[in-house]
Every structure is written in structure tokens, then in C-alpha cells.
C-alpha positions as CSV (number, residue, x, y, z in Angstrom):
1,X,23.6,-45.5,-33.7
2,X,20.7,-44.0,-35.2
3,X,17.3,-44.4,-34.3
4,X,15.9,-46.4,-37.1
5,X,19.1,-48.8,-36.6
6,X,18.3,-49.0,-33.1
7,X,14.5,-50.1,-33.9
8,X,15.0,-52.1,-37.1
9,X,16.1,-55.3,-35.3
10,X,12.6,-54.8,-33.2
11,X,11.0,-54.5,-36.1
12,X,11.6,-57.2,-38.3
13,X,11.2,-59.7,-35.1
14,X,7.6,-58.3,-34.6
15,X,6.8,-58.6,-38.3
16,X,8.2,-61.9,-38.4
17,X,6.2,-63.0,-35.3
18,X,3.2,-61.3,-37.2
19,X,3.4,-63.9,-40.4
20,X,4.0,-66.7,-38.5
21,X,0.9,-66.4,-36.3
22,X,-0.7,-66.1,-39.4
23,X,0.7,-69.0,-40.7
24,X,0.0,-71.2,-37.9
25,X,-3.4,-70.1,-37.7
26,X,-4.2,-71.0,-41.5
27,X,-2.2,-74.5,-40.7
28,X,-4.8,-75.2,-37.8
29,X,-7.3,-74.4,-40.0
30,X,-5.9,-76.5,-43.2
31,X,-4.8,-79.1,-41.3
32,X,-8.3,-79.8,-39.2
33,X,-9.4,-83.1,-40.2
34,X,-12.8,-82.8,-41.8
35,X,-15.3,-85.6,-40.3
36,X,-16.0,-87.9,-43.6
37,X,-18.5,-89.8,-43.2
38,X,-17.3,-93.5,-42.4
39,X,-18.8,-96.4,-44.6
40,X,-20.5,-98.4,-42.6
41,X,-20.3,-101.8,-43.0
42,X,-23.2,-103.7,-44.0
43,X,-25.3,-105.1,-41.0
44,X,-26.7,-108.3,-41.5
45,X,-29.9,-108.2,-42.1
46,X,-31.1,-110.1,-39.2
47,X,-34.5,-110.3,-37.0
48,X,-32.0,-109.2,-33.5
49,X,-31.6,-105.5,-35.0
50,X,-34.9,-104.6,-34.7
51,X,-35.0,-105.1,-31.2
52,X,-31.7,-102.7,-30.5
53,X,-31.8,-100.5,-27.5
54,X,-32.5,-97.1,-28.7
55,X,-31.5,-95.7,-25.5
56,X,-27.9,-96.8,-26.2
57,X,-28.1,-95.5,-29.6
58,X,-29.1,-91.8,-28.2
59,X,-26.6,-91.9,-25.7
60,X,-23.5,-92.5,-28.2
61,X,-25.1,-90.0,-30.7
62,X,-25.2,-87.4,-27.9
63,X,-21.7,-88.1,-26.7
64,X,-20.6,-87.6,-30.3
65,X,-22.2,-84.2,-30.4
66,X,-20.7,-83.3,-27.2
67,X,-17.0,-84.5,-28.6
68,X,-18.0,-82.2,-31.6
69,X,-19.2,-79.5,-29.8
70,X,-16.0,-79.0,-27.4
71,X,-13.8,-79.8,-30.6
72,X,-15.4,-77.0,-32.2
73,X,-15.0,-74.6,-28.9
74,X,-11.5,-75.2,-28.6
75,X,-10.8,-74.2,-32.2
76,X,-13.1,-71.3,-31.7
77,X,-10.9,-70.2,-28.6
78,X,-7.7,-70.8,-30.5
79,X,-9.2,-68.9,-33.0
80,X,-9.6,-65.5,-30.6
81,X,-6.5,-66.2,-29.2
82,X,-4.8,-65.9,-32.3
83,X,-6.9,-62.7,-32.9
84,X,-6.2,-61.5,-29.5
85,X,-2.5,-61.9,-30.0
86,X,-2.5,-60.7,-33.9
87,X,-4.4,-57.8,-32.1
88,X,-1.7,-56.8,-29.4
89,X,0.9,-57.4,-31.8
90,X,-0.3,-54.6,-34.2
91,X,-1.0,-52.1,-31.0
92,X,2.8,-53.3,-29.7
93,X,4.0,-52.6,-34.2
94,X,2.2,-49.5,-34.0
95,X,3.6,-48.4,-30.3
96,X,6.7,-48.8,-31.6
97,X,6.7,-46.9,-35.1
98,X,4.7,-43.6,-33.0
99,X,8.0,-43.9,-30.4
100,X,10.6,-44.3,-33.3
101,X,8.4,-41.4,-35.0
102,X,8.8,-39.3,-31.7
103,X,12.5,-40.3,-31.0
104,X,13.0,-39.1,-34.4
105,X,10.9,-36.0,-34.1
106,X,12.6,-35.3,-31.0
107,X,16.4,-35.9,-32.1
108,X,15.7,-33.6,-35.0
109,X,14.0,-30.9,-32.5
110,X,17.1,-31.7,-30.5
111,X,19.4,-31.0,-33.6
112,X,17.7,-28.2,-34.4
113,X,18.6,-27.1,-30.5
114,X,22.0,-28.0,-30.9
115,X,22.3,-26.1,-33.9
116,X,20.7,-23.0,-32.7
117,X,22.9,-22.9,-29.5
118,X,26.2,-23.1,-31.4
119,X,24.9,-20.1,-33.6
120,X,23.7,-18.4,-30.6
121,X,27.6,-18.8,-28.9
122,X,29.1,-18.0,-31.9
123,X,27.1,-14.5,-32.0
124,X,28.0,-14.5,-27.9
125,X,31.5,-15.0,-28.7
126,X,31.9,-12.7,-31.8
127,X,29.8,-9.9,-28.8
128,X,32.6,-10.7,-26.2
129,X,35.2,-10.0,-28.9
130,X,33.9,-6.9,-29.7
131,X,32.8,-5.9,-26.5
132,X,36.4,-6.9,-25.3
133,X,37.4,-4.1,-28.1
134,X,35.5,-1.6,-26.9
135,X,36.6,-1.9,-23.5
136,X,39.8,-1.5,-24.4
137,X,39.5,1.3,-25.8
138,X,37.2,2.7,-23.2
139,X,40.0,1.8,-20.9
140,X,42.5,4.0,-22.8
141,X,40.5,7.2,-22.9
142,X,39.4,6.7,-19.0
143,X,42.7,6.4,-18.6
144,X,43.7,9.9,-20.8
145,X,40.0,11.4,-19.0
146,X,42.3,10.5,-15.5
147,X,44.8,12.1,-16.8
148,X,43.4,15.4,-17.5
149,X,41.4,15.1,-14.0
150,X,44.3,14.6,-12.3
151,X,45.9,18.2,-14.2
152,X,42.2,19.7,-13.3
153,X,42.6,18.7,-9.7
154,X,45.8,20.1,-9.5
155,X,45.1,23.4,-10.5
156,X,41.8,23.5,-8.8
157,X,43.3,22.9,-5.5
158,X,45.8,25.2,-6.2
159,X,43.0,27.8,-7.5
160,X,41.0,26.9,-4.0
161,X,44.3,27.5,-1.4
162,X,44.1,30.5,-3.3
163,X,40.6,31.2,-2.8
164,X,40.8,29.9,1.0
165,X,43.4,31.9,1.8
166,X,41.2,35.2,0.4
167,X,38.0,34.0,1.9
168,X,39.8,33.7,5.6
169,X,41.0,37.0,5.2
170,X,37.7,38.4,4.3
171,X,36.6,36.3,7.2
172,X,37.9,37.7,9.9
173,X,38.0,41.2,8.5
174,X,34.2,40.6,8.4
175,X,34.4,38.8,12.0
176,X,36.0,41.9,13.3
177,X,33.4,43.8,11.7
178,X,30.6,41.7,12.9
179,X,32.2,42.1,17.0
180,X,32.1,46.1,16.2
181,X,28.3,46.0,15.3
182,X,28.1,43.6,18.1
183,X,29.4,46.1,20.5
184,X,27.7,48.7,19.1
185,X,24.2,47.3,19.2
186,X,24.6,46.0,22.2
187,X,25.7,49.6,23.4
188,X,22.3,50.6,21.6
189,X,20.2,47.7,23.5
190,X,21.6,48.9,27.1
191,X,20.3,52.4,25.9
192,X,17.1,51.0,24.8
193,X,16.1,48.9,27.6
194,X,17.3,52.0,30.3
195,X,14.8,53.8,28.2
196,X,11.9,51.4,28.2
197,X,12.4,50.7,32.0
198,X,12.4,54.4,32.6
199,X,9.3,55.1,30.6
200,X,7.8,52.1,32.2
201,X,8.6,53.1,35.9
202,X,7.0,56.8,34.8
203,X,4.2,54.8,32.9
204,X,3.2,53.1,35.9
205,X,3.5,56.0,38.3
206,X,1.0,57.5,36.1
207,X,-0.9,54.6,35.8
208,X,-0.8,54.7,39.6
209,X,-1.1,58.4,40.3
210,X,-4.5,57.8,37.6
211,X,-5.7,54.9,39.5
212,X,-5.5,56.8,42.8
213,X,-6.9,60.1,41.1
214,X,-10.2,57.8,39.9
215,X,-10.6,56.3,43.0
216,X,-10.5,59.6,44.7
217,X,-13.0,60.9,42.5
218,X,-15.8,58.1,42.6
219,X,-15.2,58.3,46.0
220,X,-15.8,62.3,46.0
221,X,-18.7,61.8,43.6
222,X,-20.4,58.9,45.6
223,X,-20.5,61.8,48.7
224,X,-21.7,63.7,46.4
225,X,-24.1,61.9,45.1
226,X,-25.4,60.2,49.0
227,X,-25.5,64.4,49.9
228,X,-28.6,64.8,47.3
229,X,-30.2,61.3,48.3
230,X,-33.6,61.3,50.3
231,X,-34.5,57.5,51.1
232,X,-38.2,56.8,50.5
233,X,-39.9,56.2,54.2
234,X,-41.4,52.5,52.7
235,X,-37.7,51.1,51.6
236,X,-35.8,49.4,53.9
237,X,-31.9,49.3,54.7
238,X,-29.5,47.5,52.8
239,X,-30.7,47.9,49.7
240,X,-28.1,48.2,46.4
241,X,-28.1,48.6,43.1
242,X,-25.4,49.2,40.0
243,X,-25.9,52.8,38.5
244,X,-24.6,53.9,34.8
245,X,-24.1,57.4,34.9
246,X,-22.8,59.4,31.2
247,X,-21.4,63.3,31.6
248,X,-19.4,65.7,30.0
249,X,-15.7,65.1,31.0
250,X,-14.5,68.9,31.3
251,X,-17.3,69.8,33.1
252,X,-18.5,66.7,35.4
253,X,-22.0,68.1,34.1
254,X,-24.3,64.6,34.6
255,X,-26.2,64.3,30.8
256,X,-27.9,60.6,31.8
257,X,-28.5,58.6,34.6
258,X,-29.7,54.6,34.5
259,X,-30.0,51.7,36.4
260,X,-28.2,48.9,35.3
261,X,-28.3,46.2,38.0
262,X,-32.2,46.5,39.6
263,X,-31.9,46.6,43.6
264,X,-35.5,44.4,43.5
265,X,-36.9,47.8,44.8
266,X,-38.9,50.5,42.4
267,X,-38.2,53.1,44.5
268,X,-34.7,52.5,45.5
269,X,-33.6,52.2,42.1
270,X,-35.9,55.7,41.1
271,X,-34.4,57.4,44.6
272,X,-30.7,56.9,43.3
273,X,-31.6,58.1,39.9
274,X,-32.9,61.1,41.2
275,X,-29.7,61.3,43.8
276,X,-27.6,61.8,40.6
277,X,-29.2,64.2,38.8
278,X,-29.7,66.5,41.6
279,X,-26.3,66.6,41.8
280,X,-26.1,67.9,38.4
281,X,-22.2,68.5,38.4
282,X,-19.8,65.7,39.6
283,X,-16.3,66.2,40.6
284,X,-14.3,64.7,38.3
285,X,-10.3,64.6,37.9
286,X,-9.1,67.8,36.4
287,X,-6.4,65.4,34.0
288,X,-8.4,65.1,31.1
289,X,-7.1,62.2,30.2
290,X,-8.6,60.6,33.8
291,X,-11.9,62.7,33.7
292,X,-11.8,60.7,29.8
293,X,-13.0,57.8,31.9
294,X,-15.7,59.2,33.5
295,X,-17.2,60.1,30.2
296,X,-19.6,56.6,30.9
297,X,-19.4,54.8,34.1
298,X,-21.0,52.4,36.6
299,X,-20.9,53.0,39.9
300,X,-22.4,51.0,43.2
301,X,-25.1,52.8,44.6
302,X,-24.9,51.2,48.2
303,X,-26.1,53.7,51.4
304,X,-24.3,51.3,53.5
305,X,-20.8,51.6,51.9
């Protein structure tokens, strides 16, 4: 069924009910008895009239008007009632043509839909075919590619035996090689570290034969040194201080003398100074490389020690 079957029927009833409100309406209004005036019957002219009761007379004339005046209401309000309805029945007309304009508007929206589906699985369907195509034939050369692999791998794993069997033989010809130079440097380490630990015992009996020779000789040059000292009469015992002396090394000749921690005393410090160079010529190690260290030294100046 289409859509303007299915709202024809509901059409032609609401036009229908249309006209025949109109219809009635105009009948009402046709049909409404116009008030003719009556013909009133002759009164008797007699004396009694005269003395009617106007009250009366005002009280019927105003009941008339209020007979009128409702009359007239109630065809007014049949009046907008009829509007009211003629009104609703338009809105309801026109309600129904914008829906049967939609329903239509949408059914062809929906065709169009429809239509643009089955084109769009017909192109889906022609893709599948062809793609079905192509996969076959992908199929058929993977199938010729595995082929060929499988002749590759074949001949590479016989290539690689091959090449595994060389390589192990280089292996342990290089193994055996490697354990010679092993050996050998290991040989060459033992000789090495014999070698070290010899020249480290001789190093450090020189360093200790040196050590002993330098303490000899600061001892030897502190007698020296006390042999030339006078102590001043005004400085008293137990005084120190920390003397730089500088000399030649061959010789022990003293070139400077200075104090380099003060003992708090001018004259201690000046009597030590003087100690020195009156000694003029220290004994120092004959080694040169010992008497290199008495080239600059400190040494306590201490009477006590």
C-alpha cells in the first residue's frame, strides 16, 4: 500500500466533516427565526388603560431582552464553537498532509537508500569476485615461491653442513692455537711477575737502605748542627722550632738557612739559624741520589731531642 492510499480514506473523511460543519453552521444561521414584529391587536380604547401598571410593563419588556440577550449568546457560542472546530480541523488537515509529505519524503530517502545499498553490494560482490581471482592466483605462485624455497633450503643446508664442518675444523685448529698462546703467555706472565717481585723486593731494600741512610744523616747533621749551637743566657729550656735549611748536595755546603715554624722566641729562632751556618758543611749521604733530598729540607731544631 502506498502512502497516499493509506491517507486518502483520512482525507476525504476530514474534508467531508469540513463541509458539513459548514453546512450546519450556515443552516443555524438560515434557519434562525427572525423576531417579526407581531400585530397587535387593537386595544379597546377604554378609560382602564390608562391606569395600567407600568411596573408590569417594564418587568416583561426586560424579561424579553434577557430571553434575547441569552438567545443571542448561545448562537454567538455556537458560533466559536464552530470556528473553534473548523479551526482544529484545518490544523488536524494540515498535520496530516505535512506527515503524508514526510512519509513520502522519507520512503523516497528510503528508496533512494535501498537503491544505493544494492549498488554498493553489487560493487562488494563484483570486489569479492575479483579479489577471489586474485587470491587464487596469489595462491598459485606462493605455492611455486614454496617450491623454489624449499629447493633453496635444501641446498643451503647442504651448503652450511659444508660450511660447519669447515668452520669446526678451523675451530679447533684455532682452539689448539689459542691453548699454545695460552701456555705461552702464561709462561711469559710467571717470568714477568718473578721479575717485578724481584725488582720490587730490591726496590724496597733500597728504599729501605735510603730511608735508613736519611735518617742517619739528619741525625749526623742535627749533632752537627747542636755542636755549633750557643744558647742565649735569657732563653729558657724547651724551646723548638721547624728549620728549612737549602745546600749543595755533593758537597753538604749549607747555601740558606730559615725559620719556618717560629719557636715564640727571637732569639731561639736567630740562635739555631746561626747553629747552621756555623756548621757550614753538613754530612750528607754520599748516594747522590739520597743526598738529592737534602738539596731543601726541614728539620726540628729541638735541644731537648
Amino acid at each position: 500500500m502506498s502512502l497516499l492510499q493509506k491517507y486518502a480514506l483520512a482525507f476525504i473523511l476530514a474534508l467531508s466533516l469540513h463541509f458539513l460543519i459548514i453546512g450546519l453552521f450556515a443552516f443555524n444561521f438560515i434557519s434562525e427565526p427572525v423576531p417579526m414584529p407581531k400585530a397587535q391587536d387593537k386595544v379597546p380604547e377604554i378609560i382602564e388603560a390608562s391606569i395600567l401598571d407600568e411596573n408590569v410593563v417594564a418587568e416583561k419588556a426586560k424579561e424579553l431582552q434577557q430571553v434575547e440577550e441569552k438567545k443571542r449568546n448561545q448562537q454567538q457560542q455556537q458560533k466559536e464553537l464552530l470556528a473553534r472546530q473548523l479551526k482544529q480541523e484545518k490544523l488536524r488537515i494540515k498535520q496530516a498532509k505535512a506527515k503524508r509529505l514526510k512519509a513520502e519524503k522519507t520512503a523516497k530517502i528510503e528508496a533512494q537508500r535501498l537503491q544505493e545499498v544494492a549498488k554498493n553490494e553489487a560493487k562488494k560482490l563484483a570486489a569479492i569476485k575479483q579479489a577471489l581471482v586474485l587470491e587464487k592466483q596469489k595462491q598459485a605462485a606462493i605455492k611455486q615461491q614454496r617450491i623454489a624455497q624449499e629447493k633453496a633450503l635444501a641446498v643451503e643446508k647442504k651448503r652450511k653442513q659444508e660450511a660447519e664442518r669447515i668452520a669446526e675444523q678451523q675451530r679447533k685448529a684455532a682452539a689448539k692455537k689459542k691453548e699454545a698462546a695460552r701456555k705461552a703467555a702464561e709462561k711469559q706472565k710467571k717470568m714477568i711477575a718473578a721479575k717485578r717481585a724481584k725488582e720490587n723486593r730490591i726496590r724496597a731494600e733500597n728504599a729501605r737502605i735510603a730511608k735508613k741512610a736519611v735518617a742517619d744523616a739528619k741525625v749526623l747533621i742535627k749533632q752537627k748542627i747542636m755542636q755549633n749551637w750557643n744558647q742565649p743566657n735569657t732563653v729558657p729550656d724547651g724551646l723548638s722550632c721547624r728549620i728549612r735549611v737549602n745546600l749543595i748536595p755533593s758537597s753538604g755546603d749549607v747555601m740558606a738557612v730559615n725559620v719556618e715554624k717560629s719557636s715564640g722566641n727571637r732569639l731561639f729562632d736567630e740562635s739555631a739559624e746561626r747553629a747552621v751556618l756555623k756548621a757550614a758543611t753538613l754530612p750528607v749521604p754520599k748516594d747522590p741520589k739520597i743526598a738529592e733530598q737534602f738539596r731543601s729540607f726541614t728539620l726540628l731544631f729541638d735541644p731537648k731531642k
